[in-house]
Residue, then its C-alpha position, 0 to 999 in steps of 0.5 A: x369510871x365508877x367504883x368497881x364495887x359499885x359494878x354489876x359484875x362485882x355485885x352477881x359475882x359478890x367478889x370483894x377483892x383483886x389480886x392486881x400483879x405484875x409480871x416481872x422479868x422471869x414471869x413470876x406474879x408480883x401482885x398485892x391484894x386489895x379491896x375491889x373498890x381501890x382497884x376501881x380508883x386505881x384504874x381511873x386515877x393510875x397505878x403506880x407499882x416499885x420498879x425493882x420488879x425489873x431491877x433483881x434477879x430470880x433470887x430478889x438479889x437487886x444487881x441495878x446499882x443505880x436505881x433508887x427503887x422508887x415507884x413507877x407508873x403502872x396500868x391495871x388491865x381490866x380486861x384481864x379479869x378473871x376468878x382467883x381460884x383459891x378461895x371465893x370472894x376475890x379477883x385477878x388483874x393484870x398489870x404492868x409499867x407504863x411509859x418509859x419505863x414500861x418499854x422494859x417489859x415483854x408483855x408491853x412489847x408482845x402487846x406491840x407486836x399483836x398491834x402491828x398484826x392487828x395493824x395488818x387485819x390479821x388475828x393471832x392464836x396461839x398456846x402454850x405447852x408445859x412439862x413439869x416435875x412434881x417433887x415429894x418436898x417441901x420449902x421446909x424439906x428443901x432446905x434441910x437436904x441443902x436441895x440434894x437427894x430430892x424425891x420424886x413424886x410419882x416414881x413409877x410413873x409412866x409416859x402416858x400412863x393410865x396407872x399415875x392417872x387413875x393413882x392421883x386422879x384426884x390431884x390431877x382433878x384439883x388442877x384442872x378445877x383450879x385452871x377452870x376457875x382462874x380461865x385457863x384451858x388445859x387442851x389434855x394433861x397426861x403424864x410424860x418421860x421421867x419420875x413425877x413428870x406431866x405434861x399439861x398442853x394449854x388451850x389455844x385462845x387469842x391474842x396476849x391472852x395466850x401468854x398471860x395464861x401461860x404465865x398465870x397457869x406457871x405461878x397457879x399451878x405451883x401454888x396448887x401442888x404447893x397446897x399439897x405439900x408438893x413442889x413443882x418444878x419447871x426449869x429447863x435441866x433438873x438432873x442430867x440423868x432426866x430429860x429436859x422441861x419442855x414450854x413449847x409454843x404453838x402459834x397460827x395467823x388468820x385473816x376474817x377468820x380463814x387460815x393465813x398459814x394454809x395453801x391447798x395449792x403449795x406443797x404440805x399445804x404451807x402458804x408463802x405467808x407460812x414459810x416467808x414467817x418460818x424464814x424470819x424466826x430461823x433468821x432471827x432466833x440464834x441472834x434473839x435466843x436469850x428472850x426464850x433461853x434466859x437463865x444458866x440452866x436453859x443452855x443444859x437443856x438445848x444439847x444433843x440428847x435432851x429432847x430439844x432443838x440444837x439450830x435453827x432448823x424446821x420440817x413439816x411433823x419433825x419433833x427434831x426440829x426448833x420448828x415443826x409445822x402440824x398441818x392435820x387440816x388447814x384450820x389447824x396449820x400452825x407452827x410449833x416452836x420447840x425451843x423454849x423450856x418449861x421456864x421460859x418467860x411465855x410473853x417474850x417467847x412469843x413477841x420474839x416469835x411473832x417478830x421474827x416471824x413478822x419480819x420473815x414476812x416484810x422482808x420475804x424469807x426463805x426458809x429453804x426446803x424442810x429438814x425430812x431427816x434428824x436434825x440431830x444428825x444434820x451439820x448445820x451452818x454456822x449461822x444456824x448454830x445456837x449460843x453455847x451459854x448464857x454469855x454467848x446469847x447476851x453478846x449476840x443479842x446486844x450486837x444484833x441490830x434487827x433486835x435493836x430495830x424492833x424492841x428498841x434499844x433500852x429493852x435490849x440493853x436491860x434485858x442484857x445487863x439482867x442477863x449478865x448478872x445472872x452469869x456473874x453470880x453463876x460464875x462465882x458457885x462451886x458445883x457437885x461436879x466440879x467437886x466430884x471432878x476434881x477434888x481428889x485430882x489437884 
């Protein structure tokens, strides 16, 4: 492969440089800038990137004792090529761990269920979904108020209201210009339920590009606000007087182009196909739920009251649901999958989707009849119910066979024992409520 300097895309675009990152296991963007000529020699030759990315936490607190942080091999993606949106003259690649130790990584293990649908002559579309809070604070501002008192950008904003929309125009304009450089499409973008709130629907596009733009939009978006002396805030709970953050995932099959989930014969216009994978993901998502539900703070959010799913249920145009069919017109007939948060990493969202779903078809499912009603006011069987915590999800995870058989034994035991130091570190804070509760009590 000749040098990527030497390429006619480098040439018209005149791009010098590649940002090359790696998603770690939160989903954020570890990357370095080079010249687009290394890059070039790295493709051909191998990369190789520090295998701490999978050995620290959210806080960069390392938790595997026993790893020498040494640097492991690696693959740039150029197919993911895109324009980096914060200045001319430079690219974004797509990178990950290749190997042994690549088995580690929910984007290597998307790319093995997208193989196994191609295997099957059946293409995936899919996208993302995001609400998000924008913070009148800085990094700066953050850490003088010890991260109490926050202040909200936009407090008078309204659900779907044309007063912040016409008010911050301007912000908002600058977003979509930044997504429109970097690739990725927003559907709509409008504002949601709380002080400085907004939703921002993604584009439906193919294959593992869905999460890699919803990975990318996470870290870009933020980046953006930030260079507005703003804070973005995507994490799942941010104040239990506000509803929970939202990162729902919608996803469709097809097959030489026709629907696979439509049937204008069956009953909403479901094919088997569309209920045997509603079948699976209901099976699998209590005992694989930690993959979409990863931190402390998720399990704040998947409570009565919050906007968000409690059990393994599903109904045709129920938002009340974990899934929602939308079946508007057969083109359209996807399944929406509303437990993941705003923070969920998109790529192990969307391989435990496509392999529970996968699975319901193999083992032919049913999902039983749609849930017409709330399922807030349902009682679910125990087996539907999801894990309480953190903690809970871990265990079942470990103890779930199925997802031993399907992501391999070392993706299981890693992702569980990252999970468990978060749970220990969380075990040994002090919050304001417990203050509050008890201080004047005992």
């Amino acid at each position: 492969m000749p040098d990527m300097q030497d390429t006619e895309a480098t040439r018209v675009s005149g791009r010098e440089d590649i940002h090359v990152g790696i998603f770690d296991l939160d989903g954020v963007f570890r990357h370095k800038l080079m010249t687009a000529k290394k890059a070039g020699k790295l493709i051909e030759s191998g990369y190789s990137f520090c295998d701490v990315l999978h050995g620290w936490d959210s806080a960069e607190a390392t938790w595997d004792d026993a790893a020498v942080y040494t640097d492991r091999p690696a693959r740039i993606y150029p197919e993911t090529r895109r324009r980096w949106p914060f200045g001319p003259g430079a690219d974004v690649m797509i990178a990950d761990f290749t190997g042994d130790f690549g088995q580690f990584s929910p984007r290597n293990q998307l790319l093995r269920q997208l193989e196994k649908a191609r295997a099957q002559g059946v293409d995936v579309t899919a996208a993302f979904e995001y609400e998000f809070f924008l913070l009148d604070e800085t990094a700066d501002t953050l850490r003088a108020k010890d991260y109490r008192g926050l202040q909200h950008f936009a407090k008078a904003n309204r659900t779907y209201s044309v007063q912040s929309a016409a008010v911050h125009a301007d912000l908002f304009d600058g977003l979509r210009d930044c997504m429109e450089t970097v690739g990725i499409g927003l559907d709509s973008l409008h504002t949601e339920l709380g002080p400085g709130c907004f939703e921002a629907p993604l584009a439906a596009v193919a294959g593992i590009r869905a999460a890699d733009d919803a990975a990318l939009f996470r870290n870009f978006a933020r980046a953006h606000f930030a260079r507005a002396g703003l804070t973005t805030v995507f994490m799942s709970k941010l104040n239990p007087a506000l509803s929970g953050q939202s990162g729902h995932f919608h996803v469709s099959l097809q097959r030489d182009g026709k629907p696979v989930f439509h049937d204008p014969a069956a009953p909403d216009g479901l094919s088997r196909t569309a209920l045997n994978f509603i079948g699976g993901l209901l099976r699998l998502m209590p005992e694989m739920l930690v993959m979409t539900a990863h931190t402390v703070n998720a399990y704040k959010r998947l409570v009565p009251g919050a906007w968000a799913p409690t059990w393994a249920s599903w109904g045709v145009q129920n938002r009340t649901c974990a899934v929602r069919v939308i079946n508007d017109t057969p083109e359209s007939t996807r399944i929406e999958f509303r437990v993941p948060s705003a923070d969920s990493n998109p790529h192990a969202t969307m391989a435990l989707c496509l392999a529970a779903g996968f699975w319901g078809i193999e083992n032919a499912v049913d999902p039983g009849a749609p849930l017409a009603s709330s399922a807030y006011e349902a009682d679910p069987p125990p087996e539907a119910r999801f894990p309480r915590d953190l903690v809970e999800a871990a265990d079942r995870f470990e103890a779930s066979e199925t997802a031993r058989d399907i992501f391999g034994d070392a993706f299981v035991d890693h992702l569980v024992r990252s999970r468990r130091h978060e749970v220990r570190d969380y075990l040994r804070q002090v919050t304001d409520w417990e203050i509050r509760r008890y201080l004047e009590l005992f």
